[in-house]
Each structure stands twice: as C-alpha cells, then as structure tokens.
C-alpha positions, 0 to 999 in steps of 0.5 A: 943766827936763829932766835930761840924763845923759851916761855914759862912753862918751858925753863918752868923747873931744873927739869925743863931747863935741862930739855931747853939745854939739850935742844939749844945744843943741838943748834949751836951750829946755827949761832942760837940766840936765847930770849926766855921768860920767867921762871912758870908762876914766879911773874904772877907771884910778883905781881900778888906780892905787889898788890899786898905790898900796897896793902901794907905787907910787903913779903918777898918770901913767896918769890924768893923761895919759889926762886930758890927751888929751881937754883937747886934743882939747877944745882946753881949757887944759892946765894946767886941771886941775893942782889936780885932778892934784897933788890925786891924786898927793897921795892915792896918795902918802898910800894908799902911805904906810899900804899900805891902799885903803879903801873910803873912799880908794876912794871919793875916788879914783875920784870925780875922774873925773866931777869932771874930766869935767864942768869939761872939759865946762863948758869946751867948752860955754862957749868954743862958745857955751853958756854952762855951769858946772861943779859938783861935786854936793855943792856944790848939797846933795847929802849923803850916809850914810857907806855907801862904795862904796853911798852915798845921800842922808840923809833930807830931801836934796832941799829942801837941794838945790832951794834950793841950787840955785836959789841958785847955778846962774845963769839962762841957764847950763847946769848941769854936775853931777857923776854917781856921787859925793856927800859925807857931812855930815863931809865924806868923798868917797862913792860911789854905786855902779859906774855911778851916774850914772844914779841921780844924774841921776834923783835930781837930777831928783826934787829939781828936779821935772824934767819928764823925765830922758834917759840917754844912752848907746850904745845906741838905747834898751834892747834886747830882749837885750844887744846885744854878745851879739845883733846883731839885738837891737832897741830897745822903744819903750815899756816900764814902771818895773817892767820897766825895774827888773827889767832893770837889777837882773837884769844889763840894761845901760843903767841902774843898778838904783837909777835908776827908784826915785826916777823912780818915786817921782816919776813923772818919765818917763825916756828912753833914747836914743843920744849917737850916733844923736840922731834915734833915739826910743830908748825911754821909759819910765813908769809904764803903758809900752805898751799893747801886749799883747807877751809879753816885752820883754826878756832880761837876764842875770848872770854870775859867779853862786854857789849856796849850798845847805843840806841838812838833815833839821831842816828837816822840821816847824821853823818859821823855819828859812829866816828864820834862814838869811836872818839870817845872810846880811844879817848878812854882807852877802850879797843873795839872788836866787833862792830855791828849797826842798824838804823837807830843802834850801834853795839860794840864788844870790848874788853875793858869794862873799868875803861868803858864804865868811865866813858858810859857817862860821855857815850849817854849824850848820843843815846840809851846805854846798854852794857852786857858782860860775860860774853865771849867772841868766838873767831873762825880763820882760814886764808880760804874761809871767803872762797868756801860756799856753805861754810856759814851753813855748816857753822851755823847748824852746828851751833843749833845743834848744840843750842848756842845762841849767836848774838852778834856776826862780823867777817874781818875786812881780811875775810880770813875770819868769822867772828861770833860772839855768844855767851860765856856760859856756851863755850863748853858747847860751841868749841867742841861743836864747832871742831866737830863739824869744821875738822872732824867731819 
C-alpha cells in the first residue's frame, strides 16, 4: 500500500482537487491510501471564529461559505455538509455562552476542516470514477492522550488501527482519512499540532506497513532554502531522515517536526513531490539518503525567537546548576534550542515567550534575568557538515559581508547542524548570503 498526503494548498479548491484525483489515479495499482488536510484557509478561519466566539459573537458564516465554495466548484451537493455546518455554529454558540476557547474547544473546532475536506474529496473521486469513502481518522483506531493542541497516539495504537482498518475500509475503494486530528478514549476531539497531517500520514503508514508515504505539497521537494525567501533555491534529490529531522524541526517548511519519527521507526521511505508538477521526482528520503559527499543540503530558518540569559557568580564550582535551570523550564513548558555557557552565565533561545515570563520569576532565584525577543536561529545541516575543513570559514565571512551580526553558535550532538542565532531584522541578508556562498558558488 502507498500512503498519500495532500496538505492545504493542495485539495486548496475545485482545481486542486481535480490535480490531486489525477495523480491518485495513476497509483490505483499501488493500493493508494489518502490522508488530506483542510481545505487552504478554512482551519485558520475556525480558529478566528473561535476566538470571536469567545468574545460573544459567534458567526459560522466565514467557514461555511469559504466551505461552500469548493462544494460547488467540486460540483458536489450543497447541502452535503449541513450536519458539519449546524454542528459548528452549535459549538461557537456553546464558546460564546461560558466566553472561554479552551485548548480542547480549540481542538474540536479547527478539526472540521480535514473532516469536511476529506468527504469533499471522497465525493469528487467517487462521482469520477474512483470509487472513494471518506473516514474520520478515529473511526479506524486512532486514539489519542488528552494532550490538546499536541496530541499522540496511546501506547499500542497501531494493532487497533490495522484491524480496524482492514475491517472497515472495502476492497477496491480509496480510503479518505482525515490528517491533524484524532480522539481521546473519553471521546474528546484533539489535535496533533499546527500542520500535522504530515504526522498523521507517516503515522497510518507505520500502522498499515505502507511501502512508501508521499507528501504532497507546493513545492518540488524540499529545497535547499525556503523557497519564498530564495527563488533559485533548488530541489535535493536525496537527503537522510536525520537531515529531513533537522530541517523540519529548525523551521523547514515542507514537513512537520513529528513526521520521519514514526518513518524512521519503520524505515517506511517518505517522498516530497509537488501536487502541481507530478512529473517532478521531488525529493526522497531515507534512512542513508545520498551517496554524494555535499557539504550541506539545506538551510533552514526560526523566527520570532527569545534569549534568556542568567548571570550569576554561584555558577563558578556548583555542581547541577544547569539541571536546576533545566527543571524549572520543563516545569513551565518552555523547549530549549540552543544552549550556550561561560563561567558566570548561561543563555537559552526558546520560543514560548508567554511560558518563559511565567517562569522568570523562579529562574530570578539562581541570578540576574535577562530576556531578548525578535531573534531567529539560523541552522546549517549536511550529513558531511563535521568532515568539511573551512566550511565555519566560509559560513562566517559570508555573514560579514552581509554584515549579520552572529549572537550565539552551537553544533548539534549529531554534528549534522550549525545552528546560528542572529536578529530577525538580518534574515533578509543572511539566507540569500548564505545560499550564495553554500550552493551558488
């Protein structure tokens, strides 16, 4: 079986969605499993109505017309979802009765997109010739914790999951299932992150045993640098889980930092291709990726980044210092990216800065507490980065050139990434710089 993804801006209108029925149709043979996400815009429109839910003025109308557009541009009957539409105007009256958007109500709400999305899509496949069924992913076995906003799977999932699924989907129809959401064993919506469909899709092909799991997006692949920021970025053939890992958690944006862990698991090969440009071979990756002996494959970026910094004179001689600064972070929730120490100080880039206000107050027992915002991480990875001699050279004077101050270094314990923080305000320089000199040289 092949698990095929198909984010936002892919099933994004009647258009798209036609493409995404073209390209599935000319993998029938391979046993295609579809997992999609929402409809592009309608999650972030549930979401704004939400929070004006809570602010007493529930309207649905926002949704349910963008919704009601790709219906008929789908030619699918308009009153298909109207169980999905009343359901949702329901749950805003319900947000603006208490004046509260939980993390969970939040999780209910912005899961209606992927559960209109894939019966839209079902719809259209069936009516032209490929006979489809639409399934909420909960359906099939997929339950969660009670984690809201950053769900997983309990322990033992996937055994549920495969019976369930080979149960209930028939043979010769394409499964439709839904991306980002899942349910908990109390039966409460969750969520498993912003833009985690990737995650679902690699997730259900470790379940079924896929042979391969394809993200498609609007991009040939991945890139060696955001494309929107470098035009002449191009597409990796190959590259590695570890590389892929690192680019999606240091702000790459074609997977989901979740994605390759449960491919990786599985070594289950996951490939990147382009709902637009089908012919393109994007870009695959695996467990070894090229055999080639590039330096760096790509640069990835985070913005909006804060620096927390404690000095302190106790820090000379005392022994778990830094694990009791580590403590109270992962009390508050705060994740930690880079990390560097002297003798009498110790900063730490993050990027929840309404978490790490709340824990300044504990932090301020073990020193003077500094705080610095608008600052992006900038990594470097390459499987060959940690064999390349000059490589910190060439890094470094292209950044001068360019005239980015570097605030912060750190090589990851991998030595796959060089990760450089510097201000928001020299991203504009630094990518384009760095590119230059990296790949264009």
């Amino acid at each position: 079986m092949l698990v095929m993804k198909f984010g936002g801006s892919s099933v994004a209108d009647g258009k798209q969605i036609e493409k995404v029925f073209e390209i599935v149709k000319g993998r029938l043979a391979r046993k295609p499993v579809v997992v999609s996400s929402a409809h592009k815009g309608i999650t972030n429109a549930l979401i704004a109505c939400g929070k004006a839910a809570a602010a007493g003025k529930p309207d649905a109308s926002p949704v349910i017309n963008r919704q009601k557009e790709v219906l008929v541009q789908c030619g699918c009957k308009d009153y298909m979802l109207n169980a999905h539409f009343r359901e949702i105007e329901d749950l805003l009256r319900g947000i603006a009765l208490v004046r509260e958007y939980s993390a969970r109500s939040n999780d209910y709400l912005s899961g209606f997109g992927e559960r209109m999305s894939c019966r839209v899509i079902a719809d259209f496949f069936t009516r032209h010739g490929i006979r489809a069924e639409a399934y909420d992913i909960n359906e099939l076995g997929f339950i969660t914790d009670d984690k809201f906003g950053q769900a997983r799977p309990i322990k033992g999932w996937e055994a549920g999951f495969k019976a369930e699924f080979d149960k209930r989907v028939p043979k010769n129809t394409v499964p439709i299932i839904t991306g980002f959401i899942g349910k908990t064993p109390a039966g409460d919506w969750t969520t498993v992150g912003r833009n985690g469909s990737d995650f679902t899709a690699t997730l259900v092909a470790s379940a079924i045993d896929a042979e391969e799991c394809e993200i498609w997006t609007d991009t040939d692949g991945v890139m060696t640098a955001d494309p929107s920021v470098i035009p002449q970025a191009r597409s990796i053939p190959f590259m590695s889980f570890a590389e892929a890992s690192e680019l999606a958690y240091y702000g790459g944006r074609v997977l989901h930092p979740s994605t390759l862990l449960p491919a990786v698991t599985h070594n289950i090969p996951v490939r990147v291709l382009n709902t637009n440009r089908p012919d393109h071979p994007g870009t695959v990756i695996t467990q070894d990726g090229s055999a080639d002996e590039r330096p760096v494959t790509s640069i990835a970026y985070k913005e909006s980044q804060c620096v927390v910094t404690i000095e302190s004179e106790r820090m000379l001689g005392q022994p778990g210092f830094l694990a009791k600064v580590f403590d109270v972070m992962g009390r508050h929730g705060v994740d930690i990216d880079m990390v560097t120490t002297s003798e009498i100080s110790v900063s730490m880039t993050c990027a929840e800065l309404d978490k790490l206000n709340a824990a300044v107050k504990e932090l301020e027992q073990f020193g003077r507490v500094t705080i610095t915002t608008d600052r992006t991480i900038v990594c470097i990875v390459g499987k060959n980065v940690k064999y390349q001699r000059g490589i910190g050279a060439r890094i470094f004077a292209a950044l001068r050139d360019a005239e980015v101050n570097v605030e912060m270094i750190s090589q990851g314990a991998n030595k796959i990434n060089l990760s450089l923080l510097i201000a928001d305000d020299d991203i504009k320089a630094a990518i384009p710089a760095l590119h230059r000199a990296l790949f264009e040289s």
